[in-house]
C-alpha positions in Angstrom: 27.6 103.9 139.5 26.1 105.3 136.2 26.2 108.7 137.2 30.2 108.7 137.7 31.0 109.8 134.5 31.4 112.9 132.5 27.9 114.4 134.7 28.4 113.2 138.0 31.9 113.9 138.0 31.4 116.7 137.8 29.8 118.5 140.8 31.6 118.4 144.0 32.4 121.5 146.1 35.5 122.9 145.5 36.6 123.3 149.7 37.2 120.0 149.9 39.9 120.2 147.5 43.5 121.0 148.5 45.0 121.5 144.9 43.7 124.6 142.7 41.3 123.2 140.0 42.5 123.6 136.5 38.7 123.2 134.2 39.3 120.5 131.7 38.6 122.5 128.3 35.6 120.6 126.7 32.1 121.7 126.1 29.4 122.5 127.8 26.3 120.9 126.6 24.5 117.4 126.3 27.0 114.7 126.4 26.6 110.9 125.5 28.5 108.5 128.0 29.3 105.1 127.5 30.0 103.2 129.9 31.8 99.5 130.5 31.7 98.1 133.6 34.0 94.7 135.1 33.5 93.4 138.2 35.6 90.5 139.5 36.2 88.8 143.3 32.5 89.2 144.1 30.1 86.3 144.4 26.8 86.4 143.2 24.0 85.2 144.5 21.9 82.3 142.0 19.8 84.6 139.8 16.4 84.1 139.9 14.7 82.1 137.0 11.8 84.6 135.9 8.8 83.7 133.8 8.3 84.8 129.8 5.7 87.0 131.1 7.6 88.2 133.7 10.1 89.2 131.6 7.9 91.2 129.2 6.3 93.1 131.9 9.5 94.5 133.2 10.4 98.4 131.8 12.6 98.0 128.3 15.7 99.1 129.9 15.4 97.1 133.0 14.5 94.3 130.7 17.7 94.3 128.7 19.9 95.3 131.7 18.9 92.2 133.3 19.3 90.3 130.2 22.4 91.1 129.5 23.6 90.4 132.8 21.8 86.6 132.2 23.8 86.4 129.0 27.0 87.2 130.1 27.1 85.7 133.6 28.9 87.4 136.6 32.0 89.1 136.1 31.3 90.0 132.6 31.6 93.5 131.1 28.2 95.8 130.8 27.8 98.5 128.9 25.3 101.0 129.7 24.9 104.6 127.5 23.6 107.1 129.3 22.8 111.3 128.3 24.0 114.0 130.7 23.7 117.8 130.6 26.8 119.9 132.2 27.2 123.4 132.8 29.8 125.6 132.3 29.8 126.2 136.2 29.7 122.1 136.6 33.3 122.6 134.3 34.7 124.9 136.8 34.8 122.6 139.2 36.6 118.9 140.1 34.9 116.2 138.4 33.7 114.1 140.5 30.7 113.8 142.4 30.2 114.5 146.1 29.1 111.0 147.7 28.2 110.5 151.6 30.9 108.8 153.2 33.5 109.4 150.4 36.7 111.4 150.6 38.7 112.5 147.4 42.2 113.8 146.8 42.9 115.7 143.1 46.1 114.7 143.1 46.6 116.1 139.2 44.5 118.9 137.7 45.4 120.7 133.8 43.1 121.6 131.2 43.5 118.3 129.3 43.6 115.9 132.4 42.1 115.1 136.2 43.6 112.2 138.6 41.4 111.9 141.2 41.9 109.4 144.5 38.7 108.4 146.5 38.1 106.4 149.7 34.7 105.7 150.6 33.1 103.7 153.4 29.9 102.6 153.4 28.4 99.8 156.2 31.7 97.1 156.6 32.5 97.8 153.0 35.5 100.0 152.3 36.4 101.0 148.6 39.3 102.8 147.0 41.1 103.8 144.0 41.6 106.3 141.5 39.9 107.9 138.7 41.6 109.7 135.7 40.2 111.5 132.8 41.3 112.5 129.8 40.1 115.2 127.4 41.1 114.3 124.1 39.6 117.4 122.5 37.0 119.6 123.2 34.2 117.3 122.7 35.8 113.9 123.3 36.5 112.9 126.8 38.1 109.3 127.9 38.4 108.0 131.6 39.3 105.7 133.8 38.3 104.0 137.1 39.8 101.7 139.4 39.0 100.3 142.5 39.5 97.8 145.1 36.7 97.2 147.7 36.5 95.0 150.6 33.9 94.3 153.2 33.3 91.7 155.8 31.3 89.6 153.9 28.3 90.1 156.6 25.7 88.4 153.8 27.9 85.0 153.3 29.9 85.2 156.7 33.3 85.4 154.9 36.1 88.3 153.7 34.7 89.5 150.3 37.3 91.6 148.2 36.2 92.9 144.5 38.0 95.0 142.0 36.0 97.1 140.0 36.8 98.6 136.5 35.6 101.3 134.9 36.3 102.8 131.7 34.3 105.5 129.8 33.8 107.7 126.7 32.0 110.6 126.5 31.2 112.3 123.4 29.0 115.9 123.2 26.0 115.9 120.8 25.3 119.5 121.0 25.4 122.8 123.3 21.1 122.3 123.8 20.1 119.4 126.6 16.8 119.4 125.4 14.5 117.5 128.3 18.0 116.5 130.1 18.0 118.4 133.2 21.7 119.4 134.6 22.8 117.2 137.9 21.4 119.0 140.9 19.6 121.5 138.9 22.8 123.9 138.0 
């Protein structure tokens, strides 16, 4: 889920798009995306109880991923920042990424904005909604992402429906990624 921002959203074949793509006009370069994350309608299972050692031999960011989640309980926003590298060629295309089992429709494409419907299936769970970014200038970009997934439960034996909220902020440090490698390599 990290990787559908500003990056990932950016790299899916253009043939599978019936609308001409319009490139949103921002920069290409290493980008900083922020990232909050809601969840409701799921339940989760008891969290395990894990040791003080346990805890400290855990990676740093898996560390405080996990507490965070502890500290806010289920449901509860996360945040998660991430760096990204995207191409001028990654620009040129609809921002989203290509995902097995996913189907997307750009339903709105301009320089300064993308609306984007997916449907994805995965297993018995089925998920869709829509995402819609917005380029508030050249190195600022702002989105959203809503969906609604449901699945048959098979892990509790009842209907489990979620929604899922997304909302992001990318900013761009600079037109040099440094060590950050572009999404598949282009």
């Amino acid at each position: 889920m990290k990787k559908i921002l500003l990056a990932s959203v950016m790299m899916c074949p253009a043939a599978i798009w019936a609308q001409e793509i319009k490139p949103m006009d921002v920069k290409p370069g290493l980008w900083e995306d922020t990232m909050t994350t809601q969840i409701s309608g799921i339940s989760m299972p008891a969290m395990p109880q894990l040791t003080p050692e346990q805890l400290a031999q855990m990676p740093p960011e898996a560390r405080a991923r996990l507490e965070g989640m502890m500290k806010g309980g289920a449901g509860a926003p996360q945040v998660t920042k991430t760096k990204s590298c995207t191409t001028k060629e990654q620009l040129s295309k609809p921002m989203v990424s290509d995902q097995k089992g996913c189907t997307y429709k750009l339903v709105s494409s301009s320089s300064s904005m993308q609306q984007i419907h997916m449907e994805c299936t995965r297993g018995n769970t089925s998920t869709a909604g829509d995402l819609t970014l917005q380029r508030l200038d050249s190195e600022h970009v702002k989105g959203d992402l809503n969906m609604k997934a449901s699945g048959d439960g098979s892990t509790k034996g009842a209907p489990q429906n979620m929604t899922i909220k997304v909302s992001f902020d990318n900013k761009w440090l600079g037109a040099d990624c440094g060590n950050v490698e572009p999404l598949n390599g282009k």
